[in-house]
KELUMZA-472912 format. One record per atom (N, C-alpha, C): atom name; z, y, x. Coordinates in steps of 0.05 Angstrom, whole numbers, plus 5000, padded with zeros to 4 digits. Atoms other than C-alpha are relative to their C-alpha. Layout:
# KELUMZA-472912
{"CA", {Z, Y, X}}
...
//
This chain:
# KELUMZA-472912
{"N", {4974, 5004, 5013}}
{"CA", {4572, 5705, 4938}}
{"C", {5005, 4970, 4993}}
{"N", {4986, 5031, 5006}}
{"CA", {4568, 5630, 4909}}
{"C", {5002, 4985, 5028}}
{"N", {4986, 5015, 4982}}
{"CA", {4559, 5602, 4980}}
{"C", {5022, 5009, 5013}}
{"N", {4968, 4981, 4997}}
{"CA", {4630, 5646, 4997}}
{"C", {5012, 4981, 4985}}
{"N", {4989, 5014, 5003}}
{"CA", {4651, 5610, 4954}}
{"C", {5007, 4973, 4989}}
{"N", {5006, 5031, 4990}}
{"CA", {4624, 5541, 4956}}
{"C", {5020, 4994, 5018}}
{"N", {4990, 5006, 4975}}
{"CA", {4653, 5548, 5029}}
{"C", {5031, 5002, 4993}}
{"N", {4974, 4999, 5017}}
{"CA", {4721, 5565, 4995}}
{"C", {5011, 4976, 4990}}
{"N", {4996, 5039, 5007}}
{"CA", {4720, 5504, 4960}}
{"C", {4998, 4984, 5013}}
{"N", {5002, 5014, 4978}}
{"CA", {4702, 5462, 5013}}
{"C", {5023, 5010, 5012}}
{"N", {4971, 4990, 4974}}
{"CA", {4764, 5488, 5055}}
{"C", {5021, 4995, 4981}}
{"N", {4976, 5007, 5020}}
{"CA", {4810, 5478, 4991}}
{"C", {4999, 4965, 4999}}
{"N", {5008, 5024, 5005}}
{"CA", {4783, 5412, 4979}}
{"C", {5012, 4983, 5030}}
{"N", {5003, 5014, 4967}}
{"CA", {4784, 5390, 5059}}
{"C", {5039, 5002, 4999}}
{"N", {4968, 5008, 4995}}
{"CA", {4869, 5412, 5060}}
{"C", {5009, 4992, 4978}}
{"N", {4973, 5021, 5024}}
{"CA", {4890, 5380, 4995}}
{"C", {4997, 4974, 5009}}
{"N", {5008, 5028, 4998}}
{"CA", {4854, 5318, 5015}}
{"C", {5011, 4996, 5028}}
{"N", {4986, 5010, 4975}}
{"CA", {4882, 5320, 5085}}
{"C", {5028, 5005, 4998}}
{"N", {4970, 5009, 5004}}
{"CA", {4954, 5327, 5061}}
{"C", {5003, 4980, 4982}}
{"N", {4997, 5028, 5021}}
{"CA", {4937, 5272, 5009}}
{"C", {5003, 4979, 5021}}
{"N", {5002, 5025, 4976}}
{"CA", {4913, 5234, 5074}}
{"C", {5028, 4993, 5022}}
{"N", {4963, 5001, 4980}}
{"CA", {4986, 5249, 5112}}
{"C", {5012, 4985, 4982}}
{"N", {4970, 5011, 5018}}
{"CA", {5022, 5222, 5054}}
{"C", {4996, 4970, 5004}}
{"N", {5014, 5026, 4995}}
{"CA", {4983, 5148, 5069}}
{"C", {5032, 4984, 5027}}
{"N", {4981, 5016, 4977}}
{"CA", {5030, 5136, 5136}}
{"C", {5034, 5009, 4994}}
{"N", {4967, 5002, 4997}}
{"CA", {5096, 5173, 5110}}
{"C", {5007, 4979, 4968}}
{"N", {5000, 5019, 5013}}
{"CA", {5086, 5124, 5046}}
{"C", {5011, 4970, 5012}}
{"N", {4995, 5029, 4974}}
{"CA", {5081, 5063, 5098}}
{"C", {5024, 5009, 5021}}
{"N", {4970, 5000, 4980}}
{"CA", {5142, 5086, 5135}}
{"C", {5019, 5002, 4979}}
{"N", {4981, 5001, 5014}}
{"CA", {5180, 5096, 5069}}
{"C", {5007, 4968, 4986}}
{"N", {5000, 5025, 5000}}
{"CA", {5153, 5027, 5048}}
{"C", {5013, 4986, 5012}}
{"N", {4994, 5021, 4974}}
{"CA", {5174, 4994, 5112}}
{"C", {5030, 4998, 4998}}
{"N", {4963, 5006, 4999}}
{"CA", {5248, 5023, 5105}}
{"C", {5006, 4991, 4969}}
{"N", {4995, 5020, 5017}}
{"CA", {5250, 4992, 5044}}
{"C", {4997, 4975, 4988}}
{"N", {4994, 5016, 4992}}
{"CA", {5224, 4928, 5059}}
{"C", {5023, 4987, 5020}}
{"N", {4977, 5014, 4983}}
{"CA", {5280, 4929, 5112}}
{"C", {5029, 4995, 4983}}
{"N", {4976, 5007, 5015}}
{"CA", {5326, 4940, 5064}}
{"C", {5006, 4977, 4983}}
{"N", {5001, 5033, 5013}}
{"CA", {5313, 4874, 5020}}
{"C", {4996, 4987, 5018}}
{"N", {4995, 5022, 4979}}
{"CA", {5305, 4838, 5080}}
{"C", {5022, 5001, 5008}}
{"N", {4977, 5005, 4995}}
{"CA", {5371, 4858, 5092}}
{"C", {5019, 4989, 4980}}
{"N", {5002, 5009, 5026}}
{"CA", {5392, 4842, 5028}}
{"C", {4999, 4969, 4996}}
{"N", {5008, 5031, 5005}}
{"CA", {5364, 4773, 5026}}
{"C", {5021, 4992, 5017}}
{"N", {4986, 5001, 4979}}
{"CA", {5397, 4763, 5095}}
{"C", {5024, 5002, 4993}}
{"N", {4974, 5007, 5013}}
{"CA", {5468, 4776, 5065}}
{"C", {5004, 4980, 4984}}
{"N", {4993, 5015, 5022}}
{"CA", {5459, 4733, 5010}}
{"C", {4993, 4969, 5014}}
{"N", {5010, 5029, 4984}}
{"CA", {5433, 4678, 5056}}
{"C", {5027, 4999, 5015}}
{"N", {4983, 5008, 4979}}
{"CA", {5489, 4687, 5100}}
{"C", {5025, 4981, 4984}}
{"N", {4982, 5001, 5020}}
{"CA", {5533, 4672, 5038}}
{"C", {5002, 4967, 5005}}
{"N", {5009, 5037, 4997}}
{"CA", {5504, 4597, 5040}}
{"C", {5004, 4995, 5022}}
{"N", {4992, 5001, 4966}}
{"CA", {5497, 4599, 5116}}
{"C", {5026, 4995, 5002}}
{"N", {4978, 5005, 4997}}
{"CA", {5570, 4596, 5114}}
{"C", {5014, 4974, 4986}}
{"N", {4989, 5032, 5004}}
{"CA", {5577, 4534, 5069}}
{"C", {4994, 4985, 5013}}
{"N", {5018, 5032, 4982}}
{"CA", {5527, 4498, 5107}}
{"C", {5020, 4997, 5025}}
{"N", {4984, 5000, 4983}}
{"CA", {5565, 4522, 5161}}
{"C", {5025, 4981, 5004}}
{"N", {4974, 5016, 5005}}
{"CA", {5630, 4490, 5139}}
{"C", {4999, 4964, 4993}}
{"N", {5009, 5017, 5010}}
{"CA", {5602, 4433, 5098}}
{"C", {4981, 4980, 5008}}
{"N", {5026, 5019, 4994}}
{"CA", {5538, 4404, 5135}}
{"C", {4991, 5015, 5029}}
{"N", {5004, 4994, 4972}}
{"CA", {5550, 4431, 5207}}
{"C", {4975, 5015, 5007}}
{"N", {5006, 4972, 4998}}
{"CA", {5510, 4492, 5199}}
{"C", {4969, 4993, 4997}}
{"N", {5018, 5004, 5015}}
{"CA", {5452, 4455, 5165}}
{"C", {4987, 5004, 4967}}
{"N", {5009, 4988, 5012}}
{"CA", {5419, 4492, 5120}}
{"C", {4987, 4987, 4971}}
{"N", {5023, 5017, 5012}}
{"CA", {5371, 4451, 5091}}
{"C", {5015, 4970, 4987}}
{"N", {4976, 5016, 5009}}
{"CA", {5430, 4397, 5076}}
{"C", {5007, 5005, 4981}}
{"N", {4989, 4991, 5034}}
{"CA", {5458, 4441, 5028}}
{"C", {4979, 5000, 4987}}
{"N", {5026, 5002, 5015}}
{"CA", {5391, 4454, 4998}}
{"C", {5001, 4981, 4985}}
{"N", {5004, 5028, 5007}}
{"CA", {5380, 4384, 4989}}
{"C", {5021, 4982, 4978}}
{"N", {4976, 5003, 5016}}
{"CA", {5455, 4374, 4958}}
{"C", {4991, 5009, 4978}}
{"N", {5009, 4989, 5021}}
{"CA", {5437, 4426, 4912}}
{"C", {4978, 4978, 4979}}
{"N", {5019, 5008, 5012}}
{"CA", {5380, 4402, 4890}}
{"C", {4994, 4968, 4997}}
{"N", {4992, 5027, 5001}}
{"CA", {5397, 4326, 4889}}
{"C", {5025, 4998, 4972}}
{"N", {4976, 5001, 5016}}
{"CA", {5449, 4340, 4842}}
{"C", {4989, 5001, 4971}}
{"N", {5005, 5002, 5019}}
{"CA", {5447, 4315, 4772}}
{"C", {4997, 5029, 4968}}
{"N", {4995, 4973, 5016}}
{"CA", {5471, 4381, 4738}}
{"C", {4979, 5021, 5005}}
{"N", {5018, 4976, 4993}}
{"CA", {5411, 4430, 4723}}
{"C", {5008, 5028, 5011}}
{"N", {4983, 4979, 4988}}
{"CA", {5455, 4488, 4747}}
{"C", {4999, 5002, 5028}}
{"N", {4991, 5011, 4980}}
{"CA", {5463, 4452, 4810}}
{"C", {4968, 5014, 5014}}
{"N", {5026, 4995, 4991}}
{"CA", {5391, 4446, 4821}}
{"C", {4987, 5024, 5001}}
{"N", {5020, 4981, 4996}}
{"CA", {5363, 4510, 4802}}
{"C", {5011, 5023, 5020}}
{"N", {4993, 4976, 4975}}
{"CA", {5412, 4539, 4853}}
{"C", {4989, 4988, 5027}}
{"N", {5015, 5014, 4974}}
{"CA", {5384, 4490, 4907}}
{"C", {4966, 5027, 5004}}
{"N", {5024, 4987, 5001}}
{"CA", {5322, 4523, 4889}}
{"C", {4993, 5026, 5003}}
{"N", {4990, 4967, 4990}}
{"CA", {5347, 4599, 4887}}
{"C", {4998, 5003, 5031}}
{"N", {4994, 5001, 4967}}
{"CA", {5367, 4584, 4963}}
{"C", {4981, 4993, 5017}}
{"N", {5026, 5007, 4982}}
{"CA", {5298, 4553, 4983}}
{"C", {4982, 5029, 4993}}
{"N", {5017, 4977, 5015}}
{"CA", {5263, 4612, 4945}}
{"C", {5011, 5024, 5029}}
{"N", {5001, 4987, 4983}}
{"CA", {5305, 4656, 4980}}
{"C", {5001, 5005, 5030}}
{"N", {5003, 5015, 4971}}
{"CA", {5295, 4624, 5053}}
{"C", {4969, 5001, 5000}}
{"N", {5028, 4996, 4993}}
{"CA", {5228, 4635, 5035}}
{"C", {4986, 5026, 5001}}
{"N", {5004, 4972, 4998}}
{"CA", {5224, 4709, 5022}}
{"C", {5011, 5009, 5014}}
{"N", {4991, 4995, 4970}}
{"CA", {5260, 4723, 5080}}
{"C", {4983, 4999, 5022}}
{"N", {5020, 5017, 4970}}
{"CA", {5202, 4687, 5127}}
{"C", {4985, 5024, 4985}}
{"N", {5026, 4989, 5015}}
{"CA", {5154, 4729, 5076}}
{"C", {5010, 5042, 5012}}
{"N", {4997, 4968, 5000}}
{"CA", {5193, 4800, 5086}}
{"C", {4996, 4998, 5035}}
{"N", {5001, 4995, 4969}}
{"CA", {5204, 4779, 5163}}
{"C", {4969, 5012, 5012}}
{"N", {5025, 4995, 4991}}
{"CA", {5134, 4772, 5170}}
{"C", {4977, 5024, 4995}}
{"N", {5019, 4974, 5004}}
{"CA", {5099, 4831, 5133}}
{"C", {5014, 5024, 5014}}
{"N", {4990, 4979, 4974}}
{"CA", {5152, 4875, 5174}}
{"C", {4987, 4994, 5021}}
{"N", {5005, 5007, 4963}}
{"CA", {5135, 4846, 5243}}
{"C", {4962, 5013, 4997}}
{"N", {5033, 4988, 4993}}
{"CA", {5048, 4859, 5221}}
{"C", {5004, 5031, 4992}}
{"N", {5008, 4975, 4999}}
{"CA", {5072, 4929, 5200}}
{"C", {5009, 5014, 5019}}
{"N", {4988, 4985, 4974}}
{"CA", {5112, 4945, 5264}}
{"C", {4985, 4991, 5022}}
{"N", {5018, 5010, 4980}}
{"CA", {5065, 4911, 5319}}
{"C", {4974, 4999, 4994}}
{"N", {5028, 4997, 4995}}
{"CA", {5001, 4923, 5334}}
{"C", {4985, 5027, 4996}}
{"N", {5008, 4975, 4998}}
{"CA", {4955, 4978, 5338}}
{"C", {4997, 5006, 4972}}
{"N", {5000, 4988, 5023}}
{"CA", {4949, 5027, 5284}}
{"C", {4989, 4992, 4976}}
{"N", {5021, 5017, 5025}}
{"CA", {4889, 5009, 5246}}
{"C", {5008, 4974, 4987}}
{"N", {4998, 5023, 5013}}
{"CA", {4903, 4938, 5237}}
{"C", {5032, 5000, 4986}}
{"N", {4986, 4987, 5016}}
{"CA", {4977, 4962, 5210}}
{"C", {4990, 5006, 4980}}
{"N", {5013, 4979, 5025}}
{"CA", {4938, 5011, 5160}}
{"C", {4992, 4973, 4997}}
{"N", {5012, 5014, 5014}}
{"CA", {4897, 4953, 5146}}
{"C", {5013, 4978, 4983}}
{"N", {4981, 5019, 5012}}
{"CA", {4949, 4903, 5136}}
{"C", {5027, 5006, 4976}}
{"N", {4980, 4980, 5024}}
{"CA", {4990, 4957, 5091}}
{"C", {4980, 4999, 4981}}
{"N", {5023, 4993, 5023}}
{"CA", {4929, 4974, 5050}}
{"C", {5003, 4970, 4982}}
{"N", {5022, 5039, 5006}}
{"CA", {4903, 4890, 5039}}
{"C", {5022, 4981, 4987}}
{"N", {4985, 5020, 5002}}
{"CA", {4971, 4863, 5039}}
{"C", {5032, 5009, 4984}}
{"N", {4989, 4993, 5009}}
{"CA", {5015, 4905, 5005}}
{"C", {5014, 4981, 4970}}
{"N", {4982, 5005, 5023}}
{"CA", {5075, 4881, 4954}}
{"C", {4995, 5025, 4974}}
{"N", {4996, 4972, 5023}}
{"CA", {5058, 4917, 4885}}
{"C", {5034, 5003, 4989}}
{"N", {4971, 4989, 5009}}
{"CA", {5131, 4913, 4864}}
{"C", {5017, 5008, 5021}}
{"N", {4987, 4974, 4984}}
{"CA", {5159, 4945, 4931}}
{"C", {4986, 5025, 5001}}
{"N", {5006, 4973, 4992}}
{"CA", {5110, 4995, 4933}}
{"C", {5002, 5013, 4969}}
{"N", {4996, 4991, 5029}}
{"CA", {5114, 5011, 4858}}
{"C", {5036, 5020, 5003}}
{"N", {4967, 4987, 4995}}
{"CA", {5199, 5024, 4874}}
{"C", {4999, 5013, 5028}}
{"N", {5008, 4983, 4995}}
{"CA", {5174, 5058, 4930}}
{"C", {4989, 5026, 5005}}
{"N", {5014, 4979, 5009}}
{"CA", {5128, 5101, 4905}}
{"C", {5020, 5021, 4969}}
{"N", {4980, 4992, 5012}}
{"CA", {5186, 5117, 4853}}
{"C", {5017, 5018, 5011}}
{"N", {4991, 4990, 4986}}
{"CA", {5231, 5143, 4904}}
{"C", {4989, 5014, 5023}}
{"N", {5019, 4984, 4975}}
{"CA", {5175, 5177, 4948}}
{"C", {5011, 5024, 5001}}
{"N", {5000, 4970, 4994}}
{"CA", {5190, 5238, 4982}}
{"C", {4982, 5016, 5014}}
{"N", {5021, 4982, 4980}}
{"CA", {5135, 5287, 5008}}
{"C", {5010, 5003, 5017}}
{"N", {4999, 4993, 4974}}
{"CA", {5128, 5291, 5075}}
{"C", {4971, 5012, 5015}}
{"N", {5021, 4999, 4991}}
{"CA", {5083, 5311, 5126}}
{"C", {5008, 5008, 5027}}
{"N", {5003, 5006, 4966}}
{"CA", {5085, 5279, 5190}}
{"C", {4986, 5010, 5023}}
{"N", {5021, 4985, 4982}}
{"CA", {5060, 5309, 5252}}
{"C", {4998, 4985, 5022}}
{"N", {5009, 5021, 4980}}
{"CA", {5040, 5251, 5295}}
{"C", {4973, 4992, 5000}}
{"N", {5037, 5003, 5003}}
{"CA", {4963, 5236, 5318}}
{"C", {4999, 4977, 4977}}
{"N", {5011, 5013, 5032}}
{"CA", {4966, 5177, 5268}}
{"C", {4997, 5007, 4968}}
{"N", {4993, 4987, 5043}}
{"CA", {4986, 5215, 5204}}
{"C", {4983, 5031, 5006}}
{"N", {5024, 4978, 4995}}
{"CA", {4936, 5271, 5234}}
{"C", {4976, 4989, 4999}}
{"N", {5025, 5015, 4995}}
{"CA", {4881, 5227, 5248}}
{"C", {4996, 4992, 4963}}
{"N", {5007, 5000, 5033}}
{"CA", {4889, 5198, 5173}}
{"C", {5000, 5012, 4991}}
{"N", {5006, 4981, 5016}}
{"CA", {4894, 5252, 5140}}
{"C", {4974, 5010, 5008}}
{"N", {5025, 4983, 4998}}
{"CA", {4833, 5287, 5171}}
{"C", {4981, 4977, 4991}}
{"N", {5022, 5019, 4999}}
{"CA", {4802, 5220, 5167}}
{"C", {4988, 4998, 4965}}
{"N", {5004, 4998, 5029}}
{"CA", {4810, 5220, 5091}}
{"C", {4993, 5018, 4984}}
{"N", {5009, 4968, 5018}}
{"CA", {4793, 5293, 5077}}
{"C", {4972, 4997, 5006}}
{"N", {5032, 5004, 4996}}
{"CA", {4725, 5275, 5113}}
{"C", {4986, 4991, 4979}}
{"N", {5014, 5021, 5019}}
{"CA", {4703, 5216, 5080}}
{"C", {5008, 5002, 4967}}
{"N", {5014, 4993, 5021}}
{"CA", {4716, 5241, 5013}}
{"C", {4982, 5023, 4994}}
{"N", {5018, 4976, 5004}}
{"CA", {4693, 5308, 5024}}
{"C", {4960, 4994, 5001}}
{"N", {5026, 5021, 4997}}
{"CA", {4631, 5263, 5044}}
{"C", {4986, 4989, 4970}}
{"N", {5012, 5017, 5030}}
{"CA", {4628, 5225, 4978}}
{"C", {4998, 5021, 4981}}
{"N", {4995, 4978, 5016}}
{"CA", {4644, 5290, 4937}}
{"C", {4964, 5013, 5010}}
{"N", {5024, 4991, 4995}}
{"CA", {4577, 5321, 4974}}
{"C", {4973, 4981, 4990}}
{"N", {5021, 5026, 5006}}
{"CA", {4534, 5255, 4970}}
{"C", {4999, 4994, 4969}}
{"N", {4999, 4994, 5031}}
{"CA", {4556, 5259, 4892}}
{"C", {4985, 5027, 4988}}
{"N", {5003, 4977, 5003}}
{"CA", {4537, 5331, 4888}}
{"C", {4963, 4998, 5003}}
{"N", {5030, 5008, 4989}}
{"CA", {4469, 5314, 4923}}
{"C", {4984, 4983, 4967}}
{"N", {5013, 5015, 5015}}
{"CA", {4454, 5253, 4876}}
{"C", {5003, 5014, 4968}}
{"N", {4997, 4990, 5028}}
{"CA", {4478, 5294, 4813}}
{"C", {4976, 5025, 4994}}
{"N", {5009, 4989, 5002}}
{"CA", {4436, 5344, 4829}}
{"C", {4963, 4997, 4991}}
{"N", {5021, 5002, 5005}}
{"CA", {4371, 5309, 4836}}
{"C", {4990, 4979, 4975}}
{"N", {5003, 5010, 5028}}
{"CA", {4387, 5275, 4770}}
{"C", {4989, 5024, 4977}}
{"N", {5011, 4976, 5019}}
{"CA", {4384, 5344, 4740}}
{"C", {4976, 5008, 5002}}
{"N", {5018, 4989, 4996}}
{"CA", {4329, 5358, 4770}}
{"C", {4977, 4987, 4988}}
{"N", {5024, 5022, 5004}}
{"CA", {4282, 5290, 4751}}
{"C", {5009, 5013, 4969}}
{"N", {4986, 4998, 5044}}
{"CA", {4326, 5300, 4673}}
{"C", {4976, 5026, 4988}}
{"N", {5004, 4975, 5015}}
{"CA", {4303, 5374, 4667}}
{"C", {4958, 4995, 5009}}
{"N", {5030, 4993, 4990}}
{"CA", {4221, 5357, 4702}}
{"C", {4990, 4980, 4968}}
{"N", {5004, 5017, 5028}}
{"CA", {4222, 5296, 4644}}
{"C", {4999, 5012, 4976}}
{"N", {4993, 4992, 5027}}
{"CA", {4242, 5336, 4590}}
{"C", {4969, 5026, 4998}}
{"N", {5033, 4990, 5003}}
{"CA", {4177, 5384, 4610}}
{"C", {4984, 4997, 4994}}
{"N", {5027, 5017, 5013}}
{"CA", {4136, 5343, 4602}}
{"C", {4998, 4990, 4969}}
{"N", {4987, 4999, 5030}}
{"CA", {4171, 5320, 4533}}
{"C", {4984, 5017, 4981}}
{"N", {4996, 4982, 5023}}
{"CA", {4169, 5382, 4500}}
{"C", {4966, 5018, 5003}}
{"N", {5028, 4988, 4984}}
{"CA", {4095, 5408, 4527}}
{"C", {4984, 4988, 4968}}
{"N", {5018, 5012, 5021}}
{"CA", {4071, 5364, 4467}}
{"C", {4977, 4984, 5014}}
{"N", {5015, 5017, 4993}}
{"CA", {4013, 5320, 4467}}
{"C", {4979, 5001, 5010}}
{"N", {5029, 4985, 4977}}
{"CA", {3955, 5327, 4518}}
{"C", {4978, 4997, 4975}}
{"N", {5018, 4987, 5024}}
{"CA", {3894, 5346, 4481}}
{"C", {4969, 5000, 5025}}
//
């Protein structure tokens, strides 16, 4: 009967942890559409300037910048500075999109995991919706993650055990009293 239902547990354990492991890639695809969305975002508000420069400094960008931020009035300046900032999070969203849409899987996962924004995935993870993808990548992770803890959960189980075991041979000897 307990290994019934050892093996029970083990099979409960194995599908929570492999729908925990699906939620990994529909996370990173919810992520992703909402990095696109502040990159779109930025991208409007850039265009906003784009259009002075446009008018003003023959569609030099970096002109107005420079105006801005040449200008005696602190106002002036810290909007120069808004506009480089945001010409620079733009290159920053372009680019963590482009490593999470190209290239093979793993280095994706890896570059989601390593390189992750905590305040998109925070608003993110706010708006998460369960899912559960049925594509070999969000199959493969998930099983991959029900393994390898189910792994550490056993290898814990193991080393806990032969703690109890040395704890309870020590305490024998302990309580035996004093050789004679």
């Amino acid at each position: 009967m307990p290994k019934m239902l050892a093996t029970l547990i083990d099979r409960c354990l194995f599908t929570v942890f492999f729908i925990l492991g699906l939620q990994l890639p529909e996370f990173m695809q919810q992520y992703m559409q909402r990095l696109s969305g502040h990159l779109h975002e930025a991208h409007y508000q850039l265009d906003q300037f784009q259009a002075i420069a446009d008018s003003q400094f023959q569609g030099n960008l970096q002109a107005l910048i420079e105006r801005y931020q040449s200008n005696s009035d602190n106002v002036f300046q810290q909007t120069g500075q808004m506009i480089e900032n945001l010409v620079l999070r733009i290159d920053g969203f372009n680019q963590s999109l482009t490593n999470l849409q190209q290239g093979d899987y793993l280095n994706r996962l890896y570059y989601f995991v390593t390189q992750i924004d905590p305040e998109l995935a925070t608003a993110t993870l706010k708006q998460y919706q369960l899912a559960v993808p049925l594509d070999m990548h969000a199959l493969a992770t998930g099983a991959s993650f029900a393994i390898v803890l189910l792994l550490l959960i056993s290898l814990l189980a193991v080393v806990f055990k032969r703690l109890i075991r040395r704890f309870s041979t020590d305490n024998q000897v302990i309580t035996r009293g004093p050789l004679t």
